[in-house]
C-alpha positions in Angstrom: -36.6 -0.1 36.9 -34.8 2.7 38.4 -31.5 1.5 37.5 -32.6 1.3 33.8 -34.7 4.6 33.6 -31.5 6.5 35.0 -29.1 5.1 32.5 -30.3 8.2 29.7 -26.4 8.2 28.3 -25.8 4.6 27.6 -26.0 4.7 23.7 -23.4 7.9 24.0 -21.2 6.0 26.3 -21.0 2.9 24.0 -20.1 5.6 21.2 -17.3 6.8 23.3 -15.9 3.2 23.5 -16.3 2.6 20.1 -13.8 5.5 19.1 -11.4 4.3 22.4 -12.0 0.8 20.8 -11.2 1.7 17.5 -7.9 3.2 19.1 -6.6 0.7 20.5 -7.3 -2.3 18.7 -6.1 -0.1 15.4 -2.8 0.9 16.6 -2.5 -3.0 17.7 -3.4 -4.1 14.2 -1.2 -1.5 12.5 1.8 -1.9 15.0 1.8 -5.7 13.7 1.4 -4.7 9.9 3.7 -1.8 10.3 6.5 -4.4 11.7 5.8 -7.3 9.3 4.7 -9.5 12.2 1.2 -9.6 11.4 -0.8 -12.7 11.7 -4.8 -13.2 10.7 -4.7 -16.5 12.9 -2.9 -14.4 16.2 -5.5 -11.4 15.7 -8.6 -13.7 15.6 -7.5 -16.3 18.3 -6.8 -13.4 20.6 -9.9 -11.4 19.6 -12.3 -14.3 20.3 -11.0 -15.3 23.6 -10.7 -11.9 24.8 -14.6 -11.4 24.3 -15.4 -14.3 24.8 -13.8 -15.0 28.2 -16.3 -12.0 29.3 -19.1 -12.5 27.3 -20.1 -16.2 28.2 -19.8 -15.8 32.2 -22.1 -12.1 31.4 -24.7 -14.4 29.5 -24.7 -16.9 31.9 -25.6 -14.4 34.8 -28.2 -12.7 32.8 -30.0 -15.6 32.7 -29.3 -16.8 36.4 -30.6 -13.2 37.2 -33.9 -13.3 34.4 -35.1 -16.4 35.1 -34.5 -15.2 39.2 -36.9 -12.1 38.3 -39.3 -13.5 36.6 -39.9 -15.9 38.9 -39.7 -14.1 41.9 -41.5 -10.5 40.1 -43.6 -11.5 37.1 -45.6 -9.8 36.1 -43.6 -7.2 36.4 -43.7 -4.3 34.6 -39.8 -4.4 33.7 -39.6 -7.9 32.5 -43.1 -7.6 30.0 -41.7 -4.4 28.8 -44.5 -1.9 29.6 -42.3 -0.2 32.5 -41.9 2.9 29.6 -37.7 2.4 30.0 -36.2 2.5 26.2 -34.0 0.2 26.8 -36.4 -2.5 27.7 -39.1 -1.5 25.6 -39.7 -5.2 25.0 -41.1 -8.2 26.5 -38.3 -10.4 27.9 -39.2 -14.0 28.5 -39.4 -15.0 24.5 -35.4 -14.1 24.7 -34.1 -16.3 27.3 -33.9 -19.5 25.0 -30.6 -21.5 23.8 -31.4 -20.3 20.3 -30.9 -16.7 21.4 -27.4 -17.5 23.8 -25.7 -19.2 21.2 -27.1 -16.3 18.6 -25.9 -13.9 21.3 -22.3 -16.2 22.0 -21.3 -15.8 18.1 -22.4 -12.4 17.9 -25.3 -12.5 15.8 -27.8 -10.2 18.2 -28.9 -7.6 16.1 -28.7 -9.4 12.6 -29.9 -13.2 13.3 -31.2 -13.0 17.0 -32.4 -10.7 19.7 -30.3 -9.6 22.4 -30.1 -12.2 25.0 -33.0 -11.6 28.1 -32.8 -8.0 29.7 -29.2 -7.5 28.5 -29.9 -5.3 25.4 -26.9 -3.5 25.7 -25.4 -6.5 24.0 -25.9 -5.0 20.7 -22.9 -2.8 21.0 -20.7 -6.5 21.5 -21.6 -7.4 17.7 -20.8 -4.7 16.4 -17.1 -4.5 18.3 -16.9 -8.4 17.0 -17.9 -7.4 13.3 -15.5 -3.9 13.4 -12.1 -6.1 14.6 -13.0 -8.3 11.5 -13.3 -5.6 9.0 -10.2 -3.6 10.2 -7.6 -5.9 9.8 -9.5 -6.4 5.8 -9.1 -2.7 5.2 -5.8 -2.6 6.3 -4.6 -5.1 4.2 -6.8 -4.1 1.3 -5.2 -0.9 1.1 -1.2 -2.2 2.1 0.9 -2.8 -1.2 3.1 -5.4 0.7 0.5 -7.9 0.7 -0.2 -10.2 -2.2 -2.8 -9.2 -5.0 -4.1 -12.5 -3.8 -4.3 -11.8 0.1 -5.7 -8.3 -0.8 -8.3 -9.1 -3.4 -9.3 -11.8 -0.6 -9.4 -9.3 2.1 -11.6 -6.8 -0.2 -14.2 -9.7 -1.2 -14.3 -10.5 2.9 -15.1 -7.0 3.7 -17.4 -7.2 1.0 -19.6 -9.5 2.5 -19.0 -9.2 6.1 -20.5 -5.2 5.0 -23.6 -6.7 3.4 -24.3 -9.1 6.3 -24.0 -6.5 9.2 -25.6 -4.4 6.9 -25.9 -0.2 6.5 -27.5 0.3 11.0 -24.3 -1.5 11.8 -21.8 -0.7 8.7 -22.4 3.7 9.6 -21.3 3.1 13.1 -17.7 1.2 11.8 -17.0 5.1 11.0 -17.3 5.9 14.1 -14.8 3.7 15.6 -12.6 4.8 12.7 -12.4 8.3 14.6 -10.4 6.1 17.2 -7.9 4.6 14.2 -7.2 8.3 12.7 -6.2 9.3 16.2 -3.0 7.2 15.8 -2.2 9.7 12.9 -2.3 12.8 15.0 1.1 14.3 16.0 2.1 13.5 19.4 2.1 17.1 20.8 -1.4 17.6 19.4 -2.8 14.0 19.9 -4.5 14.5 23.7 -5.9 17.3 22.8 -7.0 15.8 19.7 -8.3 12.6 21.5 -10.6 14.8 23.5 -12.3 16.4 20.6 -12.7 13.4 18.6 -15.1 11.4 21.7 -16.8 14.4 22.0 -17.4 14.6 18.0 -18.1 10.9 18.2 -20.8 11.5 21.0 -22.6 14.6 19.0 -22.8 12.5 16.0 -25.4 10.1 17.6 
């Protein structure tokens, strides 16, 4: 309980990564456009095992550790959700389920499913998943080397990937579009810049 009650700056911190997030997967994403070596099946291949390499062991151990707790500790106070921390405000048994892991394992927590158990920081991995697909569709959407084809496809994608996440999730891709315009700053400028663009990221939540 103490752990959680502490941890007052998560939701800036997660900001914070978005705009570092939205730097370096940008500048990845544009290098590879910029150089004609771009590839959708590359991005996404790479993308998915790099979360999901982390994401599957972390929702593993959350339930190992849950299941543990609750055993060991119910009723506690922490897993029922009365123990007045804001980021458990909830009761956490009805999440540990393979309905809600799978939900949680394709990035659906916060649209189809809860978070998975006590790990509601989770939220913020759907909404990385969701921002590395709609990138690469902007980008293309708005380069003149691609096809009318490839870029009308890209636009309807965004399209529906924007109403599916919808506006909670879609404000915050801004955000980690702060990270992306850092690329643009001159270099003798661009640490400075990077500086005042977390802490603008952080004072807009």
């Amino acid at each position: 309980e103490f752990f959680y009650s502490s941890s007052k700056f998560g939701h800036e911190a997660v900001v914070v990564f978005f705009v570092l997030s939205g730097y370096l997967i940008g500048r990845t994403v544009l290098r590879a456009v910029w150089s004609g070596k771009w590839s959708s099946k590359h991005y996404a291949f790479h993308r998915l095992i790099r979360l999901e390499i982390v994401l599957f062991p972390a929702l593993c151990l959350c339930w190992l550790w849950d299941a543990a707790g609750i055993h060991l500790f119910s009723p506690s106070p922490t897993y029922m959700g009365t123990s007045g921390s804001p980021i458990l405000a909830y009761s956490i048994p009805p999440w540990i389920n393979f309905h809600t892991f799978f939900g949680n394992l394709l990035f659906l927590q916060g649209l189809l499913v809860h978070t998975f158990g006590s790990d509601n920081p989770l939220w913020s991995l759907a909404n990385e998943f969701w921002y590395y697909a709609l990138f690469p569709c902007l980008v293309i959407l708005l380069t003149a080397r691609f096809s009318r084809l490839r870029r009308s496809i890209a636009a309807l994608v965004m399209i529906a990937i924007s109403i599916f996440i919808g506006q909670w999730m879609l404000a915050r891709f801004f955000i980690w579009l702060l990270g992306v315009a850092l690329i643009f700053l001159p270099k003798s400028g661009r640490l400075k810049g990077r500086y005042h663009s977390l802490f603008l990221a952080t004072a807009l939540v």
